[in-house]
TIVO-143628 format. One record per atom (N, C-alpha, C): residue in three letters; x, y, z. Coordinates in pm, whole numbers, padded with zeros to 5 digits, always signed. Example, Ala and Ser with C-alpha at 12.3 -4.5 7.8 and 13.67 -1.06 7.14 Angstrom:
ALA+01319-00569+00780ALA+01230-00450+00780ALA+01320-00330+00780SER+01285-00225+00708SER+01367-00106+00714SER+01290+00003+00787
***
This chain:
UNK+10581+09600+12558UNK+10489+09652+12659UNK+10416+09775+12604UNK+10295+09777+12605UNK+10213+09920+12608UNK+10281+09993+12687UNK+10324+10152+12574UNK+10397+10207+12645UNK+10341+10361+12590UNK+10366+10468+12675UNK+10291+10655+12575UNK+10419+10639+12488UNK+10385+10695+12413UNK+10512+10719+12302UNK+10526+10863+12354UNK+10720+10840+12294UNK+10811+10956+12346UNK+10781+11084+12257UNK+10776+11197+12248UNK+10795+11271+12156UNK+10837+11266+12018UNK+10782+11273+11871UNK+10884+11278+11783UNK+10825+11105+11754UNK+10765+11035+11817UNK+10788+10895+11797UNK+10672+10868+11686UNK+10672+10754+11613UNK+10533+10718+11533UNK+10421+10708+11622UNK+10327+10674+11605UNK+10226+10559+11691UNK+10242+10474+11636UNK+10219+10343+11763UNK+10215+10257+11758UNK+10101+10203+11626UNK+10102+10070+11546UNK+10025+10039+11455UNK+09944+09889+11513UNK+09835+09909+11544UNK+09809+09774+11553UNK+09652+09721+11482UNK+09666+09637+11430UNK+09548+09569+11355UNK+09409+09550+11395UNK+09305+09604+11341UNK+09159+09613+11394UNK+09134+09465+11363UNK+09105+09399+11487UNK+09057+09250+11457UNK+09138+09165+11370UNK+09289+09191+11399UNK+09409+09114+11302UNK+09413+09178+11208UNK+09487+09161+11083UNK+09483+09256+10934UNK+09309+09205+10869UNK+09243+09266+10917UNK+09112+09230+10890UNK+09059+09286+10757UNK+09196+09353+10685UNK+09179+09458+10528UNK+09184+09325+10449UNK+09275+09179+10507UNK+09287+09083+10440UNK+09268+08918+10464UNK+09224+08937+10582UNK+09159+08777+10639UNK+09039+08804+10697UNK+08971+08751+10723UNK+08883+08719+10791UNK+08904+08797+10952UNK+08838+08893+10959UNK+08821+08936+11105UNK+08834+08852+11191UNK+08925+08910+11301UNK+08926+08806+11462UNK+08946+08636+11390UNK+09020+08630+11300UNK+09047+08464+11260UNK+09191+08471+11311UNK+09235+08350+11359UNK+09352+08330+11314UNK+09434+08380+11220UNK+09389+08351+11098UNK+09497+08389+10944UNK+09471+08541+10991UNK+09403+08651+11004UNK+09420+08828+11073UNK+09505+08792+11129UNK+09551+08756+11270UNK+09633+08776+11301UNK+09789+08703+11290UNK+09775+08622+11227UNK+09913+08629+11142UNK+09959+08694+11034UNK+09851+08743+10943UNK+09856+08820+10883UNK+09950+08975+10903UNK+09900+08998+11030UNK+09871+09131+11089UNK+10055+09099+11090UNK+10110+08982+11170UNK+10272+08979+11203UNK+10321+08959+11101UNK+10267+08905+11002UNK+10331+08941+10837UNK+10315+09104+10804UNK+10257+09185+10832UNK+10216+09289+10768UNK+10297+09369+10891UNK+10394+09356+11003UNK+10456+09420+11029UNK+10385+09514+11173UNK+10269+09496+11185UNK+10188+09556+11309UNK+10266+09583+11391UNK+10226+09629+11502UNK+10300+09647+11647UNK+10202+09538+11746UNK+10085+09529+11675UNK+09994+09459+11794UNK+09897+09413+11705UNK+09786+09403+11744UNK+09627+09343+11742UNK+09519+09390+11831UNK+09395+09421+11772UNK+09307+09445+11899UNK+09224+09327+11873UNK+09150+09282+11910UNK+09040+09143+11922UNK+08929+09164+12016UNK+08821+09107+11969UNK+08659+09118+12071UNK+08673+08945+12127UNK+08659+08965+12238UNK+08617+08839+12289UNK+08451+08870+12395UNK+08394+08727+12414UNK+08241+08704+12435UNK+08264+08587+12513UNK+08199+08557+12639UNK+08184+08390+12659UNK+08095+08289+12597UNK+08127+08199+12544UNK+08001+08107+12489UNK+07949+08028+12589UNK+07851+07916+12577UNK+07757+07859+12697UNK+07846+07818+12770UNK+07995+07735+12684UNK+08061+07681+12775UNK+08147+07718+12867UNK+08155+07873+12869UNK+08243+07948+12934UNK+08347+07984+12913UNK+08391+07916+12789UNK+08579+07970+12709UNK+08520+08135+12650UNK+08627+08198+12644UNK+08607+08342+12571UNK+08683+08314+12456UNK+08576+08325+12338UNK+08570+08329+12188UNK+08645+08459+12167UNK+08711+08484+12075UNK+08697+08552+11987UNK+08665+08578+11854UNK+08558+08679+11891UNK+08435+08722+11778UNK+08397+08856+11849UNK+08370+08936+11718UNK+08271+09039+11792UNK+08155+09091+11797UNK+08066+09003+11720UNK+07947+08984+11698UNK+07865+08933+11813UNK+07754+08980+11904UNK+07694+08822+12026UNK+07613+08764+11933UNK+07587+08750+11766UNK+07511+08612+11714UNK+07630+08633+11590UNK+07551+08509+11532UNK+07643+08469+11354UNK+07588+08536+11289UNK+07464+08655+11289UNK+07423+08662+11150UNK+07520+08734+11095UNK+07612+08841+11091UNK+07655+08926+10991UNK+07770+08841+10912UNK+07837+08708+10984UNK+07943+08663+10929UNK+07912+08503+10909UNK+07842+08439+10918UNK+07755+08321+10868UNK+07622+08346+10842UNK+07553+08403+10860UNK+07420+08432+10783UNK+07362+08303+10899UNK+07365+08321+11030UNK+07282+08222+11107UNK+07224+08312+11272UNK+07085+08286+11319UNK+07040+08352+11370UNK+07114+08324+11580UNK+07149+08227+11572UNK+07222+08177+11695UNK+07313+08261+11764UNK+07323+08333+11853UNK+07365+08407+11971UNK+07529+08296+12040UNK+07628+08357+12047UNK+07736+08309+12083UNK+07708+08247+12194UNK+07623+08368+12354UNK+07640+08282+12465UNK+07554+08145+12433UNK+07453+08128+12377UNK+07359+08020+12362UNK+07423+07885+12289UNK+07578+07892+12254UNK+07593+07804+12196UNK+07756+07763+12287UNK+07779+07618+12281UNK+07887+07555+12368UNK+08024+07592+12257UNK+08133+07573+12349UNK+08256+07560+12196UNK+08246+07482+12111UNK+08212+07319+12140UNK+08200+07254+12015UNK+08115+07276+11938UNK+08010+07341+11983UNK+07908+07360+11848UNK+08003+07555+11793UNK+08040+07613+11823UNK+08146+07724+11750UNK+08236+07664+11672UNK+08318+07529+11734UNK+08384+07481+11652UNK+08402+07456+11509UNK+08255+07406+11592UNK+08176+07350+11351UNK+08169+07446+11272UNK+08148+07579+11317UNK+08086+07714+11245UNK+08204+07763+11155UNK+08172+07733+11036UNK+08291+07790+10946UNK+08201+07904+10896UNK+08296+08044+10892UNK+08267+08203+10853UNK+08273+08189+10721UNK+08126+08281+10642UNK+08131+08336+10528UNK+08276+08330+10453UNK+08297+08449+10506UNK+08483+08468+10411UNK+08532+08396+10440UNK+08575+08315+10518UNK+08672+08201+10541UNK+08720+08193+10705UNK+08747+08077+10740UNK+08836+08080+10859UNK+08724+08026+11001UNK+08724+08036+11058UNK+08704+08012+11211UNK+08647+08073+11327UNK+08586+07983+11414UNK+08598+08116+11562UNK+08697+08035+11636UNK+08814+08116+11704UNK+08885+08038+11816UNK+08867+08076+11937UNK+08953+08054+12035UNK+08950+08077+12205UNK+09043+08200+12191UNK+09084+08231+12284UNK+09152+08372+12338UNK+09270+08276+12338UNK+09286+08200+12421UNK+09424+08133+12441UNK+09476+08084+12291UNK+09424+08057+12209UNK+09468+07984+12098UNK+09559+08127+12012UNK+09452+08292+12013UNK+09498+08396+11942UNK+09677+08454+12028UNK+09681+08410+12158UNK+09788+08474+12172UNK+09869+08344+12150UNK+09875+08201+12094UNK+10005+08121+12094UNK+09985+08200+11910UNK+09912+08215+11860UNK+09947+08258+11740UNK+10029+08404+11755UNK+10007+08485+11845UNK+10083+08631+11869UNK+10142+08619+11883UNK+10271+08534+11977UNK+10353+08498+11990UNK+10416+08612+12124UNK+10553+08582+12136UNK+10637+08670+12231UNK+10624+08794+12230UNK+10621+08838+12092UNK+10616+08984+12049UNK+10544+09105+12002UNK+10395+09083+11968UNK+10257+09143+11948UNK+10222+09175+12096UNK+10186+09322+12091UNK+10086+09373+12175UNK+09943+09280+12123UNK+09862+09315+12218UNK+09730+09231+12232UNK+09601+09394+12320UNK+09549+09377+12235UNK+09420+09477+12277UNK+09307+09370+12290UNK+09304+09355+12396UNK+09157+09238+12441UNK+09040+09390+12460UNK+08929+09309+12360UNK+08843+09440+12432UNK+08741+09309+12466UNK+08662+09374+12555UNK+08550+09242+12641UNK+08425+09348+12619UNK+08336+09258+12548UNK+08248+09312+12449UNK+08150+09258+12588UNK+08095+09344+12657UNK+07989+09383+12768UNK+07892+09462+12742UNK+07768+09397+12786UNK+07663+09478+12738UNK+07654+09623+12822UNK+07581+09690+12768UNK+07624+09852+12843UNK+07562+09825+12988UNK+07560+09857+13088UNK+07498+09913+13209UNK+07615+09804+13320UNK+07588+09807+13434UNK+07650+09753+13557UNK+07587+09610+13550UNK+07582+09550+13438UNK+07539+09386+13462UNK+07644+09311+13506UNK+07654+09318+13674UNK+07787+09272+13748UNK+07806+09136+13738UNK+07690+08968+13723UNK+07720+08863+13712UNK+07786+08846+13596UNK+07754+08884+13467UNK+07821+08860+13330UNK+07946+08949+13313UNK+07949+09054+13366UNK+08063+09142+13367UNK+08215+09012+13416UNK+08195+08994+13565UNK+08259+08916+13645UNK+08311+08803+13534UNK+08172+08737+13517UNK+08196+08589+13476UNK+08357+08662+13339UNK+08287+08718+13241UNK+08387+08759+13171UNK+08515+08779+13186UNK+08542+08881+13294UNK+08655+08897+13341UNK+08742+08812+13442UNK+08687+08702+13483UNK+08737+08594+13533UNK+08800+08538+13440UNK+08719+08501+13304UNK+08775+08392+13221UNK+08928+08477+13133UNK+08881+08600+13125UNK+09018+08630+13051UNK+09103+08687+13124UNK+09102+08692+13260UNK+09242+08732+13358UNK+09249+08593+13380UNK+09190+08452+13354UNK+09299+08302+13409UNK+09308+08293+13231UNK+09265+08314+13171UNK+09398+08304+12995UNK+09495+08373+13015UNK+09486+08491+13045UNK+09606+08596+13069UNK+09710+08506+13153UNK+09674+08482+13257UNK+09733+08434+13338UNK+09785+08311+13289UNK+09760+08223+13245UNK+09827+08102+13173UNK+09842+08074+13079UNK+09894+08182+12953UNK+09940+08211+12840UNK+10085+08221+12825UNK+10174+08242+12952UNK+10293+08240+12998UNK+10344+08351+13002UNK+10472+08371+13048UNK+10576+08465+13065UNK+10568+08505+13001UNK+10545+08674+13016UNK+10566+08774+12897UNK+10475+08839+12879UNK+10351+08722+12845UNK+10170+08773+12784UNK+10112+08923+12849UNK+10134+08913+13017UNK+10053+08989+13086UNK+10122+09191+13042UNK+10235+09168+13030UNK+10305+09278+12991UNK+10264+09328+12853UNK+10249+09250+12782UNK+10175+09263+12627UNK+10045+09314+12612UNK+09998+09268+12729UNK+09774+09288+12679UNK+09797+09441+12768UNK+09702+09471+12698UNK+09607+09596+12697UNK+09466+09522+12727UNK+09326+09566+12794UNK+09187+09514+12821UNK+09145+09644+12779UNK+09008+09654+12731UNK+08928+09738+12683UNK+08802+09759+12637UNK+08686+09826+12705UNK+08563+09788+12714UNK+08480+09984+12666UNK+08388+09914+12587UNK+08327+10072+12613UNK+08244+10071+12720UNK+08211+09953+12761UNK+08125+09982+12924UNK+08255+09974+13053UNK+08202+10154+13078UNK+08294+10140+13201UNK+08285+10071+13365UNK+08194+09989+13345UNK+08188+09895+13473UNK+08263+09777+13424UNK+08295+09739+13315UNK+08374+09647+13301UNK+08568+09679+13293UNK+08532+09784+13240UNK+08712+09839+13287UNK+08690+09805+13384UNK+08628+09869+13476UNK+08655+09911+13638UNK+08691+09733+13679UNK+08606+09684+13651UNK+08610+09538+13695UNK+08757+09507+13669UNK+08758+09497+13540UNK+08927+09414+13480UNK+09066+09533+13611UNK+09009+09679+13626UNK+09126+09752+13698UNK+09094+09693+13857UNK+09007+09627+13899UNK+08984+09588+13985UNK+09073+09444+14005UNK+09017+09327+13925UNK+09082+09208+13913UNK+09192+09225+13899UNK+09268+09269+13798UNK+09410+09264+13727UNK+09479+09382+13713UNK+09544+09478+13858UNK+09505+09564+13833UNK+09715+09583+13755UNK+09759+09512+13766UNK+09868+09498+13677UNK+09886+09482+13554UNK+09784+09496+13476UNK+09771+09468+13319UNK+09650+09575+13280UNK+09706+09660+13159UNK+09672+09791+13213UNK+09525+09783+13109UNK+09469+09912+13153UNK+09315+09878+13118UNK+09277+10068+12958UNK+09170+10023+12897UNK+09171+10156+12812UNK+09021+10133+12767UNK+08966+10265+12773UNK+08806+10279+12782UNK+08803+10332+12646UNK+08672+10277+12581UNK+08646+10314+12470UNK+08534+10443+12439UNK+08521+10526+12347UNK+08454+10560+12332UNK+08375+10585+12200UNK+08271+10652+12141UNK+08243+10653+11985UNK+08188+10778+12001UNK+08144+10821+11870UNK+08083+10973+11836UNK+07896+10889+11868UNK+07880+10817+11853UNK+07740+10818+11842UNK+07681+10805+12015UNK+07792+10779+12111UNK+07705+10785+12255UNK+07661+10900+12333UNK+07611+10935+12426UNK+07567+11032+12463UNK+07679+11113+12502UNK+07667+11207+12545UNK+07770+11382+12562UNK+07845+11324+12697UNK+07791+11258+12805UNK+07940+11213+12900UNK+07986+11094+12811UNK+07953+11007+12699UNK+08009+10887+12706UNK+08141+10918+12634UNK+08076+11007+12517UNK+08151+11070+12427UNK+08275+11155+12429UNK+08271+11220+12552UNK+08359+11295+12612UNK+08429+11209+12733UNK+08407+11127+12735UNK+08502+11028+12860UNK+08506+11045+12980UNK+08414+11110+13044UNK+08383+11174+13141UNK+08417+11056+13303UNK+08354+10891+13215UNK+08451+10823+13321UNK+08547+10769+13326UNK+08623+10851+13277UNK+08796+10864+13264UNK+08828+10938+13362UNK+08777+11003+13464UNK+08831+11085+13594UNK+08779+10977+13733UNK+08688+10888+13676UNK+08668+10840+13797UNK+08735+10656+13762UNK+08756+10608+13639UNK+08832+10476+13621UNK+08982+10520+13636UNK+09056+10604+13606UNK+09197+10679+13568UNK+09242+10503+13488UNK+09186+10544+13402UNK+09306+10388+13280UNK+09426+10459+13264UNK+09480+10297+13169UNK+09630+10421+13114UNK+09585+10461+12985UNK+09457+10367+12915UNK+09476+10472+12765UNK+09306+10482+12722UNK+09286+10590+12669UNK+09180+10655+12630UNK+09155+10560+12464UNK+09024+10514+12440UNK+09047+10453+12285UNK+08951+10515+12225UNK+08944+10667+12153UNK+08839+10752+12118UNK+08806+10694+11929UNK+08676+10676+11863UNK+08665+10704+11748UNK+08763+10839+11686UNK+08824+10769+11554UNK+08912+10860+11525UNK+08804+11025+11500UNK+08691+11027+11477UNK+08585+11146+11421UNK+08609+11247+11555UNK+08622+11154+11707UNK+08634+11246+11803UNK+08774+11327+11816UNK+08853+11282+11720UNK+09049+11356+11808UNK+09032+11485+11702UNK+09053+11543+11788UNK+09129+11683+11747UNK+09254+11729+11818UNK+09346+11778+11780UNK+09491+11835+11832UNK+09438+11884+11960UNK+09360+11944+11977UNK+09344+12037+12146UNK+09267+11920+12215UNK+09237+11780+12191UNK+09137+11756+12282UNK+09260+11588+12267UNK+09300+11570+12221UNK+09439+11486+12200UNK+09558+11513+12322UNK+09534+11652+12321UNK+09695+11700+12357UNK+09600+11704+12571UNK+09506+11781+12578UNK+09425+11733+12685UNK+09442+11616+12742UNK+09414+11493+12658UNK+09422+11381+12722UNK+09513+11348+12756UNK+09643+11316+12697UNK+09725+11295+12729UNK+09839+11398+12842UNK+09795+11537+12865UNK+09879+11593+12948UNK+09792+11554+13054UNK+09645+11481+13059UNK+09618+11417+13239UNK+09649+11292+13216UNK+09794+11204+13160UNK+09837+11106+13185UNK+09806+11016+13100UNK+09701+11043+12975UNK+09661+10910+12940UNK+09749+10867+12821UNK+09776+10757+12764UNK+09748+10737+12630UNK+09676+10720+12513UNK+09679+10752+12411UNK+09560+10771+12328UNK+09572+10674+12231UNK+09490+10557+12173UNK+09471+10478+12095UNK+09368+10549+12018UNK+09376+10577+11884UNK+09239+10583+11809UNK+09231+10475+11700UNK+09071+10445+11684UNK+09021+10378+11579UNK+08888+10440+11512UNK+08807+10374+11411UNK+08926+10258+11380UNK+09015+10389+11179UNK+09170+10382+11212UNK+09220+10457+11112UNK+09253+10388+10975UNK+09235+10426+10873UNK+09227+10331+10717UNK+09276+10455+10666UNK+09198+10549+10630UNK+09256+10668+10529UNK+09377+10727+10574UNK+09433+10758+10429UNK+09602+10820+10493UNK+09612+10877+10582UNK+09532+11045+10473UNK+09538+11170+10548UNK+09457+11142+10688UNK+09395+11074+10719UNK+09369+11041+10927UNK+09462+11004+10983UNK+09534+10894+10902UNK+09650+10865+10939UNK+09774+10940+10968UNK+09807+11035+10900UNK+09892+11131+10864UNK+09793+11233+10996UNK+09714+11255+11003UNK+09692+11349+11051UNK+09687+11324+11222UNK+09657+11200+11234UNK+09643+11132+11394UNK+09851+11140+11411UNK+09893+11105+11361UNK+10045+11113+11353UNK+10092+11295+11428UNK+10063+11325+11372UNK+10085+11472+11389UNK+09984+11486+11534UNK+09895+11480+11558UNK+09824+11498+11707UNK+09862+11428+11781UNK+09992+11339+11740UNK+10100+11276+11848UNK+09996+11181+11926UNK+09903+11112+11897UNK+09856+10956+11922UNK+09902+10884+11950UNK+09937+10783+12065UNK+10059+10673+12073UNK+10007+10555+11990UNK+09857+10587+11981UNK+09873+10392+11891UNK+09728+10435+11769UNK+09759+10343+11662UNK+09623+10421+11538UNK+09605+10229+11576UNK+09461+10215+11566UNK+09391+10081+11490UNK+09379+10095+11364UNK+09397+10027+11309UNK+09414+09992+11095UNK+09352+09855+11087UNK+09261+09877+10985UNK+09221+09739+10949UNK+09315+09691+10841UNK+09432+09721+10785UNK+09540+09736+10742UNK+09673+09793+10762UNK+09736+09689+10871UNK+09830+09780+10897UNK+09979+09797+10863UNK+09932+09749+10734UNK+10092+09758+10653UNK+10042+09877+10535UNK+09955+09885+10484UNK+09940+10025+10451UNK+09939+10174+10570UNK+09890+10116+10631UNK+09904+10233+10736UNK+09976+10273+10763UNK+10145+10200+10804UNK+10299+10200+10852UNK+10297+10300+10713UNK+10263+10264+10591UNK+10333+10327+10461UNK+10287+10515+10526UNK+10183+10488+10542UNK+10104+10633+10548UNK+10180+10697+10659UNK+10226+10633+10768UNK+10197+10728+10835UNK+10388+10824+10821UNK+10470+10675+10791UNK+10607+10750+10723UNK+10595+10838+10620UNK+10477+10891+10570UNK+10508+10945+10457UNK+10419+11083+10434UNK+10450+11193+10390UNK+10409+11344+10364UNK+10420+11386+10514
***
């Protein structure tokens, strides 16, 4: 279960888009990878395609990872099906990534929503991955984490599901409330997911004494690593997270 870590504890390690340092992003082989490499979890982008299953991918077209100009929603699953990725591997469903997670991987669903209150596509989204959640079986719902940098879509998923806990994203490049989390007093998630460029020890230790938990991404270099460790972070994203485990036990 997503849980704050106790004092004294590591953070949690979980894989940016599966061990994506060594498979193919959001493929399958990432996230087995990621349970070979010892993770605590996985985070993953999912999108609906025409046909309404939620892909995971985090791209809304193919160009950066097939070199093709086609937009995810515009295309059905069987035509995703056919689409074999540059580096290798696949697009699958959401349901297919957690029988590969198995009993024991945390799961960071983030639901890749376009920014503003676009409430029909918001919905449609969050329909389709609270009935996967929901019929992934015993256990699953305790495992996922949901996570959106548009906060009308938290709100949505804390709305729908409000038992499966929810974490707002943020980056250095959005504007001065987005950046500062400002709707983090009016969503109350359980975990804050800041670009690692934004944590500092005083603004770390803030968040978490108003309740939250703190996920940062995305962490690769030691010393961030080592250093997010020490600002007592409950969870680092690694696009490698069996080097990361090394880093963060160590100096």
């Amino acid at each position: 279960m997503w849980t704050r870590r106790a004092p004294g504890e590591a953070p949690l390690v979980i894989g940016h888009r599966g061990s994506s340092a060594h498979a193919t992003e959001n493929t399958l082989a990432a996230f087995e990878r990621a349970r070979v490499d010892r993770a605590d979890g996985v985070e993953l982008d999912v999108l609906l395609c025409r046909s309404g299953e939620a892909v995971v991918f985090h791209d809304d077209d193919l160009r950066r990872l097939v070199g093709r100009p086609e937009r995810i929603a515009d295309l059905d699953l069987t035509a995703l099906r056919a689409v074999r990725l540059t580096a290798g591997g696949g697009i699958s469903t959401l349901p297919e990534v957690f029988e590969v997670c198995g009993a024991d991987l945390l799961v960071n669903v983030e639901l890749k929503a376009a920014p503003g209150p676009s409430g029909a596509a918001i919905r449609a989204l969050v329909e389709r991955v609270a009935a996967d959640v929901a019929r992934a079986g015993a256990g699953t719902a305790e495992r996922v984490l949901v996570s959106s940098f548009n906060p009308f879509a938290v709100r949505a998923w804390m709305g729908r599901v409000p038992g499966v806990r929810a974490g707002l994203l943020f980056d250095r490049a959005a504007p001065l409330p987005i950046r500062r989390a400002w709707a983090a007093a009016w969503l109350r998630p359980f975990s804050l997911h800041p670009e690692v460029g934004l944590c500092t020890p005083a603004r770390v230790a803030a968040w978490r004494r108003r309740g939250y938990a703190v996920a940062v991404w995305t962490v690769d270099a030691p010393d961030a690593l080592r250093a997010c460790r020490d600002m007592h972070v409950d969870a680092v994203i690694s696009n490698d997270p069996a080097a990361a485990r090394v880093a963060i036990s160590s100096g």
